[in-house]
Steps between C-alpha positions, in 0.01 A plus 500: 500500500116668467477871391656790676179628712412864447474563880817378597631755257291765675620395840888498387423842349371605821737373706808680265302809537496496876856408582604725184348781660696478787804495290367783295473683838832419625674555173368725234715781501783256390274418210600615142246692280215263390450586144220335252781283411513377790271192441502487157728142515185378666259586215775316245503202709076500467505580108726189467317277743168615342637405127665165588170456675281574135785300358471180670152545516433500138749156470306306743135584369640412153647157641857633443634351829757181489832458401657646144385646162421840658317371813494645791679269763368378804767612725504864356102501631622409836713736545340764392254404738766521723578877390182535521483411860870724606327785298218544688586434850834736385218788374310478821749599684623775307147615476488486884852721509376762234163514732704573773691797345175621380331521844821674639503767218110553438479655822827721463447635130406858634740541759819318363593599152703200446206269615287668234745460216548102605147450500411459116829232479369299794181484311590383196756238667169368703273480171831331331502235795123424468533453129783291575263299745225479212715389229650242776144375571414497141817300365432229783142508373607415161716239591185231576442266278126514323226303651430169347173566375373135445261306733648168386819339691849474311509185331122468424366485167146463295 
């Protein structure tokens, strides 16, 4: 399982922007007010993915990783690599939907009054997903294990 590739991201964001327009199109007026707590679960989700990120980052650069006295297990790497992985694919999405209400109520702000007073919520749900994305990409970042930094093979000695 290699990294989760920025432009896959993109292109899922993309693609949930284009089909969520056409949603957006068909069913907007059906839609609740977007307020700027709209997204705001998103940003949570991020803060909590970036800390567990600094978190396990800090354990395995200090050699804290291995099985009891107030090491970090193995497993619980793993699957927060595996959070990790959910998270963003999860974010780019939702970034793709929030773009997609955007670029249906951009347009509309001066004409529909509704569309105007949606507008800041669907921005601040969109920034929310692509910290959400970040903090995703971060954690998984912080999940590797450091480089071995000596030229010599295991085993060998002077």
């Amino acid at each position: 399982m290699g990294p989760t590739r920025k432009r896959d991201l993109a292109a899922a964001a993309i693609a949930a922007a284009v089909v969520g327009y056409v949603l957006v199109l068909m069913t907007y007026r059906y839609f609740p007010p977007l307020t700027v707590w709209t997204g705001m679960s998103l940003a949570a989700v991020g803060i909590a993915e970036a800390g567990w990120g600094r978190h396990i980052r800090a354990k395995i650069s200090d050699g804290e990783i291995g099985v009891g006295g107030g090491r970090l297990h193995p497993l619980a790497v793993a699957r927060s690599v595996v959070i990790a992985k959910a998270s963003a694919w999860m974010g780019a999405v939702v970034l793709g939907w929030w773009i997609a209400v955007l670029a249906y109520l951009i347009p509309r702000r001066a004409t529909v009054r509704v569309a105007g007073e949606d507008t800041a919520g669907a921005v601040v749900a969109a920034l929310c997903a692509l910290a959400l994305v970040a903090a995703a990409l971060w954690l998984q970042h912080c999940c590797k294990s450091p480089e071995d930094l000596s030229d010599e093979p295991e085993g060998v000695t002077d």
